[in-house]
N, C-alpha and C positions, 0 to 999 in steps of 0.2 A: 485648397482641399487639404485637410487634414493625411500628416503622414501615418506609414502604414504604422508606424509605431506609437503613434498617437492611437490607433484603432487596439492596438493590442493591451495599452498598458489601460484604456478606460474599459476594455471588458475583462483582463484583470482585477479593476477597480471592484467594478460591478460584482463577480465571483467572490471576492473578497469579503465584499457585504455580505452576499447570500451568507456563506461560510459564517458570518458572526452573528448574523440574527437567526440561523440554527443552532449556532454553538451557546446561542446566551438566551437564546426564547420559544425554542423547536418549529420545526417545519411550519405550522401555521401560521406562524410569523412573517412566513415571507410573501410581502405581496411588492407589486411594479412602486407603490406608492412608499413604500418604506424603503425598501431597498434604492430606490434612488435616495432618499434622505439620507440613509447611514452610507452611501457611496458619496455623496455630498451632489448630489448630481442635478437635474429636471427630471419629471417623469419622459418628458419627451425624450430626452437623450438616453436614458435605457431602454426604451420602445424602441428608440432608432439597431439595437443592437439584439435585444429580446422582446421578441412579441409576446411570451405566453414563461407564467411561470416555473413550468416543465425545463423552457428553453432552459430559463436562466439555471435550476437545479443542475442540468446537463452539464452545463460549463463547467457551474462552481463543482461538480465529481468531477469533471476531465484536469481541471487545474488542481483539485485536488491528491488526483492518484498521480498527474505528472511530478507532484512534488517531493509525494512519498517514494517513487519511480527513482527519483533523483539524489535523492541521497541514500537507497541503495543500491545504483549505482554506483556511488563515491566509496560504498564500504565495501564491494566487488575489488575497485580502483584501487584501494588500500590494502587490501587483503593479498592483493599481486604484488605492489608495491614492498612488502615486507613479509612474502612469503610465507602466507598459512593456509595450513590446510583448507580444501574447499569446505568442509566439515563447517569449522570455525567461523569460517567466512557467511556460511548461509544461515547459521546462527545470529550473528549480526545481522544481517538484512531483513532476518522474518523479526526481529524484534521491533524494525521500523514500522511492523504492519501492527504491531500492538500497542495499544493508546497508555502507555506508562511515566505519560506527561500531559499537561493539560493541552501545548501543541498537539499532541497525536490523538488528544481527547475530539478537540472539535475538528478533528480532519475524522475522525471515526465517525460521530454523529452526522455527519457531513455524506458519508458514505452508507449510513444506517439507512437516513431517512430518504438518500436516492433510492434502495434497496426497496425501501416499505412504496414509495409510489412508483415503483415500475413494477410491483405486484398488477398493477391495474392498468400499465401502460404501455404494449407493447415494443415500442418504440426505445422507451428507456430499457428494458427489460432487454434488448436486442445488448444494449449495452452495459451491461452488471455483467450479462453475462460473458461478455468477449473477453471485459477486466477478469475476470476468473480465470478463463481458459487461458488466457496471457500469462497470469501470475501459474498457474500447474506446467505450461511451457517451460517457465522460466525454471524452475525446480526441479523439472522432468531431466531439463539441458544440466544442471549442472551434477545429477546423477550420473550421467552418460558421461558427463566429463570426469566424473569422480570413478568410474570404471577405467577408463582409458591412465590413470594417474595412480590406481592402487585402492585408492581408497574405499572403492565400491566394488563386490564380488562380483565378476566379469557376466553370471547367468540371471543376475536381478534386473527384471524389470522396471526401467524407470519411471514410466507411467502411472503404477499401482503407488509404487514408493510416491512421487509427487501428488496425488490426491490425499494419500496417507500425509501427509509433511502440511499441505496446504489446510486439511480438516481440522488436524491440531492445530494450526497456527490463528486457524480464523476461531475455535473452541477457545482457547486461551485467549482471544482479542475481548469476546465476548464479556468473559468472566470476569473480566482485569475490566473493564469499562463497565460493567453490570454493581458490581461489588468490589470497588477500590480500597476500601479500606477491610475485604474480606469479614471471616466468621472472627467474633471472640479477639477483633480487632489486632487479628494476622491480615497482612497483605494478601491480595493474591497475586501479586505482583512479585511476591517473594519465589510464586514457584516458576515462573516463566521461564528463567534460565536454567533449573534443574530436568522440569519437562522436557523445553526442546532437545536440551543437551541427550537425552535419557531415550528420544525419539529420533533424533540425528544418528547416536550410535548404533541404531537399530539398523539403519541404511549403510554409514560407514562404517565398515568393521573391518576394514583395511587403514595401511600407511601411506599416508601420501608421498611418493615419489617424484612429484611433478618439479620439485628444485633441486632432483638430488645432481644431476649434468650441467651445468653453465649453458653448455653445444643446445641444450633443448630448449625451445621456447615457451615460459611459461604461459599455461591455460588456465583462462578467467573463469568462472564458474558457472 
């Protein structure tokens, strides 16, 4: 019997695929017959793992938001590691949700076209939406932590502030993967870092304090 690791890195394989024949041919493209070929696989052996092509969609979003997940997490990790404001810190992070390479391009289309058929599927749609609510959590928390540190005025709502931070971030994904090479052949890419930076200070309007003690233990964001 095949180990558990054999199980995880062939439906890896598999997600992998979906991910390139949306990223290189869109959503239509993906059917059990194709996708076992650019997985190099049988059709039987991706049936053994995905009955239906919703399934395989499902996967290739969950592997694909764990990855974005994951390196920012690492810029969280870094960001503690060498002391900068959470500010800064979530700056970096929201820029992983934005397709400003052609990696972040087909993990974006990848997430588009989960988007576009869980309009019709409630199932999928159960889950677009939790990723949401996950990511405004995740923004909410490090407002709350930026209150506790200085850097966020003690009676601001985290809540409103993190749908505010998440709407621009996912507005600016759009327009950056919509129009890459912009109007009059300006980037739009060019204003990404000004935006957030210009929409961050709007939440931090404090100094961060969170390194100014050794005795204290720094807080992740």
């Amino acid at each position: 019997m095949p180990r558990t690791a054999d199980h995880e890195q062939r439906r890896r394989q598999i997600a992998d695929a979906v991910s390139r024949l949306i990223s290189e041919h869109g959503l239509d493209a993906v059917t059990v017959a194709r996708t076992a070929a650019t997985a190099g696989m049988s059709v039987g052996l991706v049936q053994h793992y995905f009955r239906t092509k919703d399934e395989m969609l499902l996967h290739a979003f969950r592997e694909v938001s764990a990855r974005i997940r994951a390196r920012a997490e690492q810029r969280i990790r870094d960001g503690v590691r060498h002391e900068r404001p959470i500010a800064r810190v979530m700056a970096e992070v929201m820029t992983e949700y934005i397709p400003l390479d052609e990696a972040r391009r087909a993990e974006y289309r990848v997430a588009r076209a989960f988007a576009g058929r869980a309009l019709d599927a409630p199932a999928l749609a159960e889950v677009d939406t939790e990723a949401a609510r996950r990511l405004r959590e995740d923004i909410a928390r490090a407002v709350h932590n930026g209150k506790e540190c200085g850097e966020v005025d003690e009676h601001l709502d985290p809540l409103p502030a993190a749908v505010r931070l998440a709407a621009v971030m996912e507005g600016l994904a759009l327009q950056v993967y919509r129009e890459p090479e912009g109007a009059a052949g300006v980037p739009v890419a060019r204003f990404v870092a000004p935006v957030l930076d210009a929409e961050l200070a709007a939440v931090f309007t404090g100094e961060c304090r969170q390194y100014a003690g050794r005795a204290a233990s720094p807080r992740s964001p």
